[in-house]
C-alpha positions in Angstrom: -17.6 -11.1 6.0 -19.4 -12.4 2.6 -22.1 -14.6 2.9 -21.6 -18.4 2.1 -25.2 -19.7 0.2 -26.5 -22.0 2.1 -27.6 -25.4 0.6 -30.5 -26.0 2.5 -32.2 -22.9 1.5 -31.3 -23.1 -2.3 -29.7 -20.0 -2.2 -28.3 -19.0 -5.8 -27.8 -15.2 -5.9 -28.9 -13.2 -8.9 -25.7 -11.0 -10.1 -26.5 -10.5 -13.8 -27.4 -6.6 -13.8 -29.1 -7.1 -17.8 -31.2 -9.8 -16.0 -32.3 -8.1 -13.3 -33.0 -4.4 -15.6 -35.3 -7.3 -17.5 -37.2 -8.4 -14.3 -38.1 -5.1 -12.9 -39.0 -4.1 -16.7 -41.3 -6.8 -17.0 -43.1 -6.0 -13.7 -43.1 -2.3 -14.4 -43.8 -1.4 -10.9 -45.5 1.9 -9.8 -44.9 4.0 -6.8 -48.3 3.2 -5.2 -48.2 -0.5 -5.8 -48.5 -3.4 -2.9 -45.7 -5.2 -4.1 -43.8 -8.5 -1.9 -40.6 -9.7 -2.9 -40.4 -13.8 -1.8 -36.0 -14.6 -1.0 -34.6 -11.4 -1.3 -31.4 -12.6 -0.7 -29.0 -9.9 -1.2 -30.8 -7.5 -2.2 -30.0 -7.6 -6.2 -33.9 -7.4 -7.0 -34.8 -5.6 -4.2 -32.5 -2.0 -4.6 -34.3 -1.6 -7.7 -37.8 -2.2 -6.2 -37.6 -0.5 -4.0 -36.3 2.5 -6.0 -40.0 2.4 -7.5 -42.4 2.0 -4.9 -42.8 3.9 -1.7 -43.1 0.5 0.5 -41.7 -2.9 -0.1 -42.7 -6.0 1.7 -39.7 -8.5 1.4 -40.2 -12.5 2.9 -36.3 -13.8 4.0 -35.8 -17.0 5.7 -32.2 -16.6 6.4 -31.5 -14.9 9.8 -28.5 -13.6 8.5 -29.6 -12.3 5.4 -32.2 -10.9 7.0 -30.2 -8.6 9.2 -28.0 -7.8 6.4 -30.8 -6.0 4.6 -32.1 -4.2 8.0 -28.8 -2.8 8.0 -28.9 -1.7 4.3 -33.0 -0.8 3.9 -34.9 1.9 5.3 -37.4 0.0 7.7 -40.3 2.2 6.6 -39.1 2.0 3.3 -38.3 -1.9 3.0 -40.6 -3.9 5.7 -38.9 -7.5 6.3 -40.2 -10.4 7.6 -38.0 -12.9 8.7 -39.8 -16.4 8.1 -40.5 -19.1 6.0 -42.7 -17.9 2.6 -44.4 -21.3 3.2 -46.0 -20.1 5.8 -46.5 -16.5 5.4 -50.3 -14.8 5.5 -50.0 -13.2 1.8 -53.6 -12.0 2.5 -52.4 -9.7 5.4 -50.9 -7.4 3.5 -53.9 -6.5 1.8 -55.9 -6.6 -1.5 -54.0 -6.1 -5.4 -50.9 -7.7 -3.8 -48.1 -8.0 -6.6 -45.8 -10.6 -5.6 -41.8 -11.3 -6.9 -39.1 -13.4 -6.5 -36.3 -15.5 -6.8 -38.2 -19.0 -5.3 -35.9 -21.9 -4.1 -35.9 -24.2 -6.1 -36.9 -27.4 -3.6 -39.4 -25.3 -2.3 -40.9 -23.7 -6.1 -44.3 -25.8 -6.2 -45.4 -25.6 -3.0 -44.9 -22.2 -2.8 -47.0 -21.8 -6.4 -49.6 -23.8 -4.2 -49.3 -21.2 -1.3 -50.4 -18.7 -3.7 -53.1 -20.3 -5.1 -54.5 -20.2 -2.1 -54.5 -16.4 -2.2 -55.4 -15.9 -6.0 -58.0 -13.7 -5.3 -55.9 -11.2 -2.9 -53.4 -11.2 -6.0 -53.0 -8.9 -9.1 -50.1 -10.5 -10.4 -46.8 -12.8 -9.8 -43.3 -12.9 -11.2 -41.5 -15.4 -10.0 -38.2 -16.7 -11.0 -38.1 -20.8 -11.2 -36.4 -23.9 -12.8 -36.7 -23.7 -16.4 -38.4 -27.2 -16.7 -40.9 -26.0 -14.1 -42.1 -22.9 -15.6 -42.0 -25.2 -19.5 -44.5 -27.4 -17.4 -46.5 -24.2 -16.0 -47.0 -23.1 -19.3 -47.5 -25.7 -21.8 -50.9 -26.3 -23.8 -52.6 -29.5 -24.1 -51.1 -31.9 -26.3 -47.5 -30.7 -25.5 -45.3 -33.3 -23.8 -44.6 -30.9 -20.5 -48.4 -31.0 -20.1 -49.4 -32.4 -16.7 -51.4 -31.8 -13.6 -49.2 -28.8 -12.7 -50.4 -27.5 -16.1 -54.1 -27.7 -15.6 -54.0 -26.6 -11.7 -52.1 -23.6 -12.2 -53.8 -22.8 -15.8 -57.1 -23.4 -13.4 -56.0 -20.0 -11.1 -53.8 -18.1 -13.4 -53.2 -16.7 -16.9 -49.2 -17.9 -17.6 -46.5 -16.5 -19.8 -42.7 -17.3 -19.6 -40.9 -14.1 -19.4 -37.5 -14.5 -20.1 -35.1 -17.2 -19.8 -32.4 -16.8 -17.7 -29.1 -19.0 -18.1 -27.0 -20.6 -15.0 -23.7 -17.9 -15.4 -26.1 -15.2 -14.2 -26.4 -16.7 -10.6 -23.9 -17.1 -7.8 -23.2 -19.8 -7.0 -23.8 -21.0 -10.8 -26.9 -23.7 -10.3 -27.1 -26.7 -12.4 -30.3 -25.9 -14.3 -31.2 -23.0 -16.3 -34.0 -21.0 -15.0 -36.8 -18.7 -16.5 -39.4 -16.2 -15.3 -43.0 -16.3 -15.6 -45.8 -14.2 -15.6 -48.6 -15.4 -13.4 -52.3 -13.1 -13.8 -55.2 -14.0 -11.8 -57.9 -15.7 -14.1 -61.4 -14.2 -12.9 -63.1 -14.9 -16.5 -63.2 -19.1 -16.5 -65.9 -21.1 -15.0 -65.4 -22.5 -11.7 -65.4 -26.0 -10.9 -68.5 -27.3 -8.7 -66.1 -28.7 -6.4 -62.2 -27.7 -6.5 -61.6 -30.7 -4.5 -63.1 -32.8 -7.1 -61.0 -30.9 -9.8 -57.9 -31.6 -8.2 -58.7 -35.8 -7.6 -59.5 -36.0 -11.3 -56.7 -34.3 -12.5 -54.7 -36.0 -9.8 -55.9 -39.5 -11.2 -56.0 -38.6 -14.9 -52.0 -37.8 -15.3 -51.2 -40.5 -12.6 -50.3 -42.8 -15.4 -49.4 -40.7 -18.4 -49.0 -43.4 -21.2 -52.9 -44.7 -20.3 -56.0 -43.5 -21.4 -58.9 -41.9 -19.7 -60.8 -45.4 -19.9 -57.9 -46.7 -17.7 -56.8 -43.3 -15.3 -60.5 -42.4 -14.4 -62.1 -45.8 -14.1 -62.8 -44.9 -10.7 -64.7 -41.8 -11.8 -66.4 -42.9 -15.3 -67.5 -45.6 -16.7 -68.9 -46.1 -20.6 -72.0 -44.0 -20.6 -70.6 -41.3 -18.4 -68.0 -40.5 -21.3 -71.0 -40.8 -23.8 -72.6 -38.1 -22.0 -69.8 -35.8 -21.7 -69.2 -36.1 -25.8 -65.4 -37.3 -24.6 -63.4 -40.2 -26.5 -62.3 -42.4 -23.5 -59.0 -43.9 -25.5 -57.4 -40.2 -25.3 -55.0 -39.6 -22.6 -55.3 -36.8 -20.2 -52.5 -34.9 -22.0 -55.0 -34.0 -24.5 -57.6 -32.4 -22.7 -57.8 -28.4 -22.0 -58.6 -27.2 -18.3 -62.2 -26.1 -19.7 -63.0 -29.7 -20.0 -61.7 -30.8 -16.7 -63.5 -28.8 -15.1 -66.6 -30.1 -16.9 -65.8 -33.7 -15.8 -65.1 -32.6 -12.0 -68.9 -31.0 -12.4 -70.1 -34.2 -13.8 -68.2 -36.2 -11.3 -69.5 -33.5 -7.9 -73.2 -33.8 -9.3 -73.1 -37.1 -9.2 -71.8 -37.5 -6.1 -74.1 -35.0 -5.0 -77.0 -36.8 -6.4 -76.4 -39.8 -4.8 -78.2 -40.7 -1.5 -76.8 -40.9 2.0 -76.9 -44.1 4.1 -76.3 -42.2 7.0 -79.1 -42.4 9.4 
């Protein structure tokens, strides 16, 4: 009996064979690789993955699914784990993990945030997403689709947008388009004094996107703080690079750091 997608798990199959050549092109996996695919579904991505590499890890929420592809996959072969990506331990299967898939789309930026949390356990990640997501991911400051998803991903990870991929290539057909993007580890930029810290000032400066940084960070700088960070407080946070961020979370935690404790 064919499987019916189920709603609540976002499920849009991949058919489009040119699409999916593309993919595992773009990833270019090798035999010895320590590759996990996120939503297998059925198996369109996966066949050819596991064509390539002597052992695929594959993450598949649906019990039925799942079961499907125990039946078609050598277990040795194809290892599945029937759960919820959300809460998988990516670091248990071990360092230089390369990581690909199809993500849901009501679950896409949480799931980003999962592997965040696991950048340095990570060589790379392709991941297929809503268009207007992976636009966002992407975008430089000063572009429109510039935001805090921008800067706290562009924080972690080198980005580039792989291919676009249209709505006729999926069954059933979503409503959006979608696109695939590259995700690389960034080892080289400075890291923030506090990542907390990072996050609340990003956090606050995008809150209201049409207001300056005199109005969005009140609560972290006043006059002479933006004086001594050489920054114009009438620009809005849309125009500021993730370098520069990080340099007024540093300000910000050194501050904070500096000040005295009432306690005791």
């Amino acid at each position: 009996m064919p499987h019916r997608p189920r709603k609540r798990f976002s499920q849009n199959f991949l058919i489009d064979e040119g699409v999916i050549a593309d993919i595992v092109a773009a990833v270019a996996p090798r035999p010895d690789d320590n590759l996990v695919e996120i939503g297998p579904g059925q198996g369109a991505l996966t066949q050819p993955l596991a064509e390539r590499v002597r052992r695929l890890h594959v993450i598949e929420i649906d019990r039925d699914l799942a079961a499907a592809l125990r039946k078609r996959f050598d277990g040795e072969r194809v290892v599945i784990h029937e759960g919820d990506a959300l809460e998988f331990d990516f670091t248990a299967l071990g360092p230089e993990l390369r990581v690909v898939g199809n993500l849901p789309y009501h679950i896409s930026t949480p799931i980003l945030f999962r592997l965040v949390e696991c950048s340095y356990r990570l060589r790379d990640v392709h991941v297929m997403l809503q268009k207007e997501v992976v636009d966002r991911m992407v975008a430089a400051p000063g572009d429109s689709d510039y935001g805090r998803l921008s800067v706290m991903l562009q924080y972690h990870f080198d980005l580039e947008k792989v291919l676009d991929v249209p709505a006729e290539c999926f069954d059933p057909a979503p409503k959006v388009e979608s696109a695939v993007v590259r995700m690389q580890p960034q080892r080289e930029r400075k890291r923030a004094r506090d990542e907390q810290t990072l996050q609340r000032v990003v956090t606050a400066a995008f809150a209201q996107r049409r207001k300056t940084l005199r109005n969005t960070l009140s609560g972290y700088l006043k006059a002479q703080d933006y004086e001594a960070l050489a920054i114009d407080p009438g620009m809005r946070a849309q125009a500021l690079d993730v370098p520069t961020f990080v340099r007024i979370a540093d300000y910000v935690a050194a501050r904070a750091d500096a000040t005295p404790s009432c306690a005791g």
